[in-house]
N, C-alpha and C positions, 0 to 999 in steps of 0.2 A: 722124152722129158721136154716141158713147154721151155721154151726161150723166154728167159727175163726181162722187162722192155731195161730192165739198168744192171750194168756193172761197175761197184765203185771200187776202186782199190786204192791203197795206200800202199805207200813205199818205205820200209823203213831200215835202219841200223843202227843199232846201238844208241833207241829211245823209246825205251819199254812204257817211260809215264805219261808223255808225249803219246805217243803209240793207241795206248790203253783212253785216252781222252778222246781221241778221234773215234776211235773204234764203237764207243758209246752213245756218240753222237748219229751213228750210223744205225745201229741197232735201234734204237729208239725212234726210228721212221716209222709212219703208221701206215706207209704203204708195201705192201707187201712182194709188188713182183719183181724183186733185186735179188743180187746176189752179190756179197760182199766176201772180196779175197789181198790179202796182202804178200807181197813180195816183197819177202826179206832177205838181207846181203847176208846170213850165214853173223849175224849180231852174237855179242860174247855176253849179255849182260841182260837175258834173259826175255827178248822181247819175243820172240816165237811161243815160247810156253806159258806168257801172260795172256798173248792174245786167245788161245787156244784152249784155255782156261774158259776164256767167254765164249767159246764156239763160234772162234772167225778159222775159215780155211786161211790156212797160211802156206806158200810154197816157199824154202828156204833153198836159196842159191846162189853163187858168185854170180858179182855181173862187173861189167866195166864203168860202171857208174849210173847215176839216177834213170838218163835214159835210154842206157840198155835195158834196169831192171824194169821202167814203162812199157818198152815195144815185149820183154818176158811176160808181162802182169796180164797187156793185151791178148798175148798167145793163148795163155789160161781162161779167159774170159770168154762169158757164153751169151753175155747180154748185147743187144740191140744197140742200145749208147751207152756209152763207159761216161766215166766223171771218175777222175783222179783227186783224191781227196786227202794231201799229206801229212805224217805226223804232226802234232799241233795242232793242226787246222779244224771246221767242224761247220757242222753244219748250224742255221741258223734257226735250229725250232726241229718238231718233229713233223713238221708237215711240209717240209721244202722238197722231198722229193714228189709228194701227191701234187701239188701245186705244178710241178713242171711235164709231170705226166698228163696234166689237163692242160698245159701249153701245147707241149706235142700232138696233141687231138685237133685241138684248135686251130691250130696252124697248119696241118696238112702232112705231118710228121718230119719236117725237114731234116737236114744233114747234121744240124750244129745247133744248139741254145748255150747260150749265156745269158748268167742272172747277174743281180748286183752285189759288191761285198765291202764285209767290213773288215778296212785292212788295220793292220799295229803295225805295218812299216813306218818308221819316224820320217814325214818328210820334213827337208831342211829345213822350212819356212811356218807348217802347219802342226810341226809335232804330230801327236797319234790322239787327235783332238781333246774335245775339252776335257777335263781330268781325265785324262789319260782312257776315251772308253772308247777307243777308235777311229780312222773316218770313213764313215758309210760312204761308197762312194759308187753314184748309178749312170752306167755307160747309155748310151746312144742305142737310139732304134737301129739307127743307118752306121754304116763302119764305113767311111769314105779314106780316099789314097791321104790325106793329109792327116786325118787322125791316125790313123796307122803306123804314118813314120813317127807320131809323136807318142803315141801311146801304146798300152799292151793290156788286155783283159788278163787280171788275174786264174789261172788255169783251173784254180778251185774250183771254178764257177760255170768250166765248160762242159759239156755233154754232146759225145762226136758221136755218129755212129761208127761201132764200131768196123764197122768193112771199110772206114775211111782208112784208119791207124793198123789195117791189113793190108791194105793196098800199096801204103805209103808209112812207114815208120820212124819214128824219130832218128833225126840222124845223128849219131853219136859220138861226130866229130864236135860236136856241141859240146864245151863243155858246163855251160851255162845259161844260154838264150837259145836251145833247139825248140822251147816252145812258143817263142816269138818268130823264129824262123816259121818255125810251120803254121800260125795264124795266118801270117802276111801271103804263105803260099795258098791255102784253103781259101781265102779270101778275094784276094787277088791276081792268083794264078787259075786253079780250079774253078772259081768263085759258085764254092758252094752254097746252099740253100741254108739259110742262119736265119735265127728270131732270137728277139732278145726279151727272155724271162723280165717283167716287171716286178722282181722280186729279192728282197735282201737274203740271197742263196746261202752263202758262206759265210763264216769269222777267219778270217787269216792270219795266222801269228808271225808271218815275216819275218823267220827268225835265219832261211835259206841264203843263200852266197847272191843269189839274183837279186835280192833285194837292194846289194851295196854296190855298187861304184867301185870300179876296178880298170884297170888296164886292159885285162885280157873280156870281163863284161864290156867294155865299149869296143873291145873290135871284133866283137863275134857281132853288135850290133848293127857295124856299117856292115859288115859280110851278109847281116840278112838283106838286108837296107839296097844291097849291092846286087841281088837275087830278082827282084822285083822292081825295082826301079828307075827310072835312068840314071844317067849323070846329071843332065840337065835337071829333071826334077830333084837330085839330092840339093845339088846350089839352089834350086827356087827357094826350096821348101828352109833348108838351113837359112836363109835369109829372111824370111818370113819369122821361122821358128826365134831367130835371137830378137827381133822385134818384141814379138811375141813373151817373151826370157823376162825382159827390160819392165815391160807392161804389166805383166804378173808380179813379179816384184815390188815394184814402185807405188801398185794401185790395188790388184786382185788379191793378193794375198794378203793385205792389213786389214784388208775386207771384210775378206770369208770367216774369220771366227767371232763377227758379230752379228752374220744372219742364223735363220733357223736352220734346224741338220738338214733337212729337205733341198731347201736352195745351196745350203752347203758341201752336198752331195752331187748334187748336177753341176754344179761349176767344177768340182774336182773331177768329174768325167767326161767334161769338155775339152 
């Protein structure tokens, strides 16, 4: 049996409608060499025999959380690059995966793509832009050590190969940021071979725990923070970074909701 160059999976439990929206958005690719499989936690509320209904493989089994049931989803998977794509979430058009399978050509088939996405996480200052229709937001060719500590690519939008996420599996002591842990190491530790899709990949519904502000999200974040960088550069860069805070406030962000979405978008992935 040929190898798929994609494996997408979705993680789900106990969100069959949710579920059922992503799952459509997947199928409705006009590229053909995928395979598409979800790993469910054993849901009471019917989402395994929705999906299954549309003729998605489903593997139904406990796990210790999101990403134990990841590093399970990857064990199943037979494709080249995976892209984790979760309830909610969806893709941006039915040509987003053809689009990135002519990235990968082009580029030499690297380790890692990431595209652009459109998030409905509310930030505190931007809301989920103008009447509410998201913000497109397009990351950076280059992933340098300062953007890094301050930022995170939404995971919608990556495509690893998969012998990375064999090698090395999410670690599960994570209970929220294991997939900011693990960019900062691919990138920075590994520093694997990455290109970034010039293309609005995903729609993200932000509706996950990582999205909010927490006590236990900010200390899984210095622990990754903590993995990768020194001491000294945590104080450089936190110094910088509240500068930075101050600036965005005061001046960037009354800003941005009165240029176009374009320049709108690259400032929020600076």
């Amino acid at each position: 049996m040929k190898q798929p160059l994609f494996s997408i999976i979705t993680i789900t439990l106990n969100c069959a409608v949710d579920a059922e929206q992503t799952a459509r958005s997947v199928l409705a690719q006009d590229f053909a060499d995928v395979e598409y499989l979800v790993k469910d936690g054993c849901s009471a509320d019917g989402t395994a025999e929705r999906l299954q209904s549309l003729g998605v493989r489903v593997i139904v089994s406990p796990d210790t959380g999101i990403y134990d049931a990841m590093n399970q989803g990857v064990a199943h998977a037979q494709g080249t690059y995976v892209c984790f794509l979760n309830a909610g979430d969806r893709f941006n058009g039915p040509d987003v995966l053809s689009a990135v399978a002519e990235e990968i050509t082009r580029s030499g088939e690297p380790d890692f793509l990431y595209g652009d996405v459109r998030s409905f996480v509310r930030h505190p200052h931007l809301g989920t832009g103008r009447a509410g229709a998201g913000r497109l937001i397009t990351y950076p060719d280059r992933l340098n050590r300062f953007w890094l500590y301050r930022k995170m690519i939404c995971q919608q939008v990556w495509f690893v190969r998969r012998e990375i996420y064999l090698a090395q599996p999410f670690a599960t002591d994570y209970r929220i940021l294991a997939d900011y842990a693990y960019l900062l190491d691919m990138i920075l530790r590994r520093r694997v071979r990455y290109r970034h899709v010039a293309k609005e990949v995903a729609i993200f519904d932000g509706g996950g725990v990582s999205s909010r502000r927490s006590a236990l999200r900010d200390a899984e974040r210095q622990r990754a923070l903590q993995t990768v960088y020194a001491p000294w550069e945590l104080r450089l860069y936190e110094t910088i970074f509240g500068g930075m805070r101050w600036l965005n406030r005061t001046l960037i962000y009354p800003m941005i909701p009165l240029l176009p979405e374009r320049w709108r978008a690259r400032l929020s992935g600076l």
